[in-house]
C-alpha positions as CSV (number, residue, x, y, z in Angstrom):
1,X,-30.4,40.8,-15.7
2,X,-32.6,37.8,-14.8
3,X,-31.7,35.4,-12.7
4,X,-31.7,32.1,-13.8
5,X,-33.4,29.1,-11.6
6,X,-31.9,26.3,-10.7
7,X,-35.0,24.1,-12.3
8,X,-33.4,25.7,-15.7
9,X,-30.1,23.8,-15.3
10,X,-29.5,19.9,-15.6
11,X,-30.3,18.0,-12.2
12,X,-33.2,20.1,-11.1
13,X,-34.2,18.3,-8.2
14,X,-30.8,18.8,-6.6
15,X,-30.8,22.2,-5.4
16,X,-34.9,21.2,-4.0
17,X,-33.0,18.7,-2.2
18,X,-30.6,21.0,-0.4
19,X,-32.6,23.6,0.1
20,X,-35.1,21.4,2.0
21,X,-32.6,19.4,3.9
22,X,-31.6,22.6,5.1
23,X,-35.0,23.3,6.5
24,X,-35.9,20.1,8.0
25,X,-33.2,17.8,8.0
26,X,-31.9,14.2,6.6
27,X,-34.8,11.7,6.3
28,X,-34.5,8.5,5.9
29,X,-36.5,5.0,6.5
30,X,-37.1,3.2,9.6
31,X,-38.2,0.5,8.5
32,X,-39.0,-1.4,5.0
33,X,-41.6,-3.7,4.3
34,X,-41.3,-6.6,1.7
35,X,-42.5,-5.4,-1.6
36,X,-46.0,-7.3,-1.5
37,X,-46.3,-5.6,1.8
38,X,-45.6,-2.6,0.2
39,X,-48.3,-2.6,-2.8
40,X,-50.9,-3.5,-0.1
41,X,-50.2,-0.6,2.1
42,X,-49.7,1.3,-1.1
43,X,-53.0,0.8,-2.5
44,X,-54.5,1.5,1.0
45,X,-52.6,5.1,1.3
46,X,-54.7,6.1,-1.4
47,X,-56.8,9.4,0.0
48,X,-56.1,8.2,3.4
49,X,-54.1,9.2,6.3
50,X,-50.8,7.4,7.3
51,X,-52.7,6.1,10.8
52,X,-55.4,5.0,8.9
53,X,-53.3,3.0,6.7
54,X,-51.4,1.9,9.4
55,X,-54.4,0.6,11.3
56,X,-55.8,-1.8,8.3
57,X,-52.5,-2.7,7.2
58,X,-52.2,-4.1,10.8
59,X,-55.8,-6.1,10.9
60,X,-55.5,-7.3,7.1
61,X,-51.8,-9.2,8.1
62,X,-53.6,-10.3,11.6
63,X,-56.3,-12.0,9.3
64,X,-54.2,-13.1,6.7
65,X,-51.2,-14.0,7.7
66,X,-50.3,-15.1,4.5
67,X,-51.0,-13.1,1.8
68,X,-52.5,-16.2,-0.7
69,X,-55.0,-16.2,1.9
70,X,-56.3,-12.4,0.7
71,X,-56.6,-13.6,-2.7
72,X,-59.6,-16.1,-1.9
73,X,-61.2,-13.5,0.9
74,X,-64.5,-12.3,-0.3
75,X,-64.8,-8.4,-0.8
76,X,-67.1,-8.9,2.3
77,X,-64.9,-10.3,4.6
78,X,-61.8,-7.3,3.5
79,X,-64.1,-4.5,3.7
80,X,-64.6,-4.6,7.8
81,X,-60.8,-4.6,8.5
82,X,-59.9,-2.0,6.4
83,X,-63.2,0.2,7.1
84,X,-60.9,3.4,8.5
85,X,-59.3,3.9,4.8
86,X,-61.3,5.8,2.4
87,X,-63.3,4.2,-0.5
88,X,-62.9,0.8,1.8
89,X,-65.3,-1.0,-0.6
90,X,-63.6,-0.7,-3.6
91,X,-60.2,-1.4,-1.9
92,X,-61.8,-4.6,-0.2
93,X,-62.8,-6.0,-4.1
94,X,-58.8,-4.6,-5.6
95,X,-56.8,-6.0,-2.9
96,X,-57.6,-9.9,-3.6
97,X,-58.0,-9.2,-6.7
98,X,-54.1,-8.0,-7.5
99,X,-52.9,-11.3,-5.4
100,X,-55.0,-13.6,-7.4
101,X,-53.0,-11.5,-10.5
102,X,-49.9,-11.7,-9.3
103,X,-50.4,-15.7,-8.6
104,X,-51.9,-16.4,-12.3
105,X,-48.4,-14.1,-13.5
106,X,-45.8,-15.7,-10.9
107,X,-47.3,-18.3,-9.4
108,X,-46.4,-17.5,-5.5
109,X,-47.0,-14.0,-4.6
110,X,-43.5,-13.0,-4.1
111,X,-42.4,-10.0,-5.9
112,X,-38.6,-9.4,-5.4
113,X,-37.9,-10.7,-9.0
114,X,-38.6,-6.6,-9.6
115,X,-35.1,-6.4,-7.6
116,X,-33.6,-7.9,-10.9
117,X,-35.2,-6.3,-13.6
118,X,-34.4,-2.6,-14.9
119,X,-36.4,0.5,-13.0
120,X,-38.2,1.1,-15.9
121,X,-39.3,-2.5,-16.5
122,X,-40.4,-2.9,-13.1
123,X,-42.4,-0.1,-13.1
124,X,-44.1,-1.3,-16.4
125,X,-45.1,-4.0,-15.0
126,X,-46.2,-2.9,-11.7
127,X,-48.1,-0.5,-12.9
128,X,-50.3,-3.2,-15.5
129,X,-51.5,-4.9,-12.1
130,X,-55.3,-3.6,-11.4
131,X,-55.6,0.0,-9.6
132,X,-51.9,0.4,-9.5
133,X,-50.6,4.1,-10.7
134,X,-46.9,5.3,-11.0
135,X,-47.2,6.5,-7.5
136,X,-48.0,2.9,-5.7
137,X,-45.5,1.5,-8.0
138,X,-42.8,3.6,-7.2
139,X,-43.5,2.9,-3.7
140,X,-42.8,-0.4,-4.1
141,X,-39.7,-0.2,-5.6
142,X,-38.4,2.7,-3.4
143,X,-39.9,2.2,0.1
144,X,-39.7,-1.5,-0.3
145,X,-36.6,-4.0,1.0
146,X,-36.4,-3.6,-3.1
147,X,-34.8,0.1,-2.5
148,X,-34.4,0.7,-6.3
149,X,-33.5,4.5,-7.4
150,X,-37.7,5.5,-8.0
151,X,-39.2,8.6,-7.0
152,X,-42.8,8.2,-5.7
153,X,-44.8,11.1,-7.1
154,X,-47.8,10.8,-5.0
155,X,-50.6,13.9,-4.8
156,X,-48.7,16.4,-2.4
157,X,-45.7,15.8,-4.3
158,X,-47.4,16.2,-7.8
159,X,-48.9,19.5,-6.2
160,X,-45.7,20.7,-5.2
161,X,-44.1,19.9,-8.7
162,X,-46.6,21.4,-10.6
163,X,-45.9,24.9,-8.1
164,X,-42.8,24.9,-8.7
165,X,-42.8,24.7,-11.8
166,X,-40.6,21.6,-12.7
167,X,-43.7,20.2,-14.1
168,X,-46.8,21.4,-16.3
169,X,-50.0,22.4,-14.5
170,X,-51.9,20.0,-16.5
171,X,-49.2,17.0,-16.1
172,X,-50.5,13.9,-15.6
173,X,-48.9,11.6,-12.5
174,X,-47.1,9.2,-15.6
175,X,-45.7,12.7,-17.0
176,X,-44.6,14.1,-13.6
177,X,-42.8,11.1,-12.4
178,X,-41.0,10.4,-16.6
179,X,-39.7,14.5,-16.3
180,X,-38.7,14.8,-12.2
181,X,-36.9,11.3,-12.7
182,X,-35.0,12.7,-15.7
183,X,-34.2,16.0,-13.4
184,X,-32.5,13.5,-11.0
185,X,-29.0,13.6,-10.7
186,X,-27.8,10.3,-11.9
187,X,-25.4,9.6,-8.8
188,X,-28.6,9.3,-7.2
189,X,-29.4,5.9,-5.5
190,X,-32.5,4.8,-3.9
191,X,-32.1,6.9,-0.2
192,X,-31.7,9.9,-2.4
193,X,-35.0,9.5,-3.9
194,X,-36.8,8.4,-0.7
195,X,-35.2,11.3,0.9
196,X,-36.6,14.1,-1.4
197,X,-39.9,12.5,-1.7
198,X,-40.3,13.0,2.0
199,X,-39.1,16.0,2.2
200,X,-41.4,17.4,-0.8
201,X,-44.0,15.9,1.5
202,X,-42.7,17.3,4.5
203,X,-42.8,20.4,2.8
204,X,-46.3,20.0,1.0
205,X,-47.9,20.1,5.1
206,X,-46.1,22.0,6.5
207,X,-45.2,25.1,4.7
208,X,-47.4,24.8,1.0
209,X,-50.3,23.6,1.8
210,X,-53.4,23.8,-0.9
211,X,-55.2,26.8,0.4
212,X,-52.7,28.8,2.5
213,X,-49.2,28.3,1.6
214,X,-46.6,30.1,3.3
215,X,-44.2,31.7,1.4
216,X,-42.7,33.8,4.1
217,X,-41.7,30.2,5.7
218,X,-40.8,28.6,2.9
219,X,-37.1,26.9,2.4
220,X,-37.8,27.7,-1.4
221,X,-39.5,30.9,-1.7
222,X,-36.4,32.0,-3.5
223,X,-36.4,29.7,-6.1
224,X,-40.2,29.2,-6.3
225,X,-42.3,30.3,-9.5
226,X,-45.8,31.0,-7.6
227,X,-44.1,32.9,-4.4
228,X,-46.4,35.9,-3.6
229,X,-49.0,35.6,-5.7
230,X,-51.7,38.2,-5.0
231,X,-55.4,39.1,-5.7
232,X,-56.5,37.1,-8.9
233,X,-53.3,35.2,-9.3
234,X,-53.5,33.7,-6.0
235,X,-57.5,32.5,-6.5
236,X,-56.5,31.3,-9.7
237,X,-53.2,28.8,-8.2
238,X,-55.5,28.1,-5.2
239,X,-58.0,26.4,-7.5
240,X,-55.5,25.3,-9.9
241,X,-53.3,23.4,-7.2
């Protein structure tokens, strides 16, 4: 007879959960920015490491201590503080731009009205700002003092997804975040979602990484779709995740 996965039964993401907090543990967040904070550091995260990040988050709130201030800087002036973050130029030009849009839509660039309006609104309209994907908006909500019930599908966990099979291979970030929020159990409230976000990422670099993941290691080998691929297979997932 064959056995039937838990990603085949409503609330898929639960047994991922346990199975994972088994491995490495509760996580949960030290600290939370305010959400402006958040989309800043969000869009900075993009391909870059967390010090990285960490380090031009820092000089960008020594220069502008308030953040109206970043939407008159000129490209020029951003682009030295945040020079450890990759594609820093295009970052320098996006990050005054979204204040000077959120100023023309709100007036002062203060965004815990999304604390108010329905996940799915919020998301809508954080994701119409310039640059800002499903991933950075999630963030926002989620990570945020917001701490709304949003799952931040960001690459390694859009990799991991797509291994496991609880999304498509060819699933866009919009798709994957739409079908694993729907897999959420609906008791779940915002530390639930930051939780098994960070441990999918936890997961993602330490155990599955791109090239050689370890399935011998791996708190979900038993449940995993691609465990043990061999020869051709494995080439083919390699390249294809």
């Amino acid at each position: 007879m064959q056995a039937i996965l838990p990603f085949e039964t409503p609330n898929r993401l639960g047994p991922v959960r346990e199975r994972l907090l088994a491995a490495f543990g509760p996580q949960r967040a030290d600290a939370r920015p305010d959400p402006v904070t958040q989309l800043i550091r969000g869009c900075l995260a993009v391909r870059s490491g967390d010090e990285a990040t960490r380090v031009a988050l820092a000089r960008l709130r020594a220069a502008f201590p308030d953040w109206a201030a970043l939407a008159e800087a000129p490209a020029e002036a951003v682009e030295p503080l945040i020079a450890g973050v990759a594609d820093a130029d295009r970052k320098a030009r996006q990050l005054p731009l979204l204040m000077r849009t959120i100023m023309r839509q709100r007036g002062p660039i203060y965004l815990d009205f999304l604390g108010y309006l329905p996940v799915d609104r919020a998301m809508d309209w954080l994701t119409a700002l310039p640059g800002v994907g499903p991933a950075i908006a999630a963030a926002v909500l989620n990570v945020s003092t917001l701490s709304r019930p949003a799952l931040v599908v960001d690459g390694a966990v859009l990799r991991i997804a797509k291994r496991l099979g609880l999304v498509g291979r060819t699933a866009t970030s919009v798709q994957a975040y739409e079908t694993l929020m729907d897999m959420a159990p609906k008791r779940w409230i915002a530390a639930d979602f930051f939780e098994v976000h960070a441990l999918l990422r936890r997961l993602a670099h330490t155990r599955c990484s791109p090239a050689e993941p370890a399935c011998g290691r791996c708190p979900l080998a038993g449940i995993c779709r691609q465990v043990d691929v061999e020869g051709a297979q494995v080439v083919a997932w390699r390249k294809a995740g």
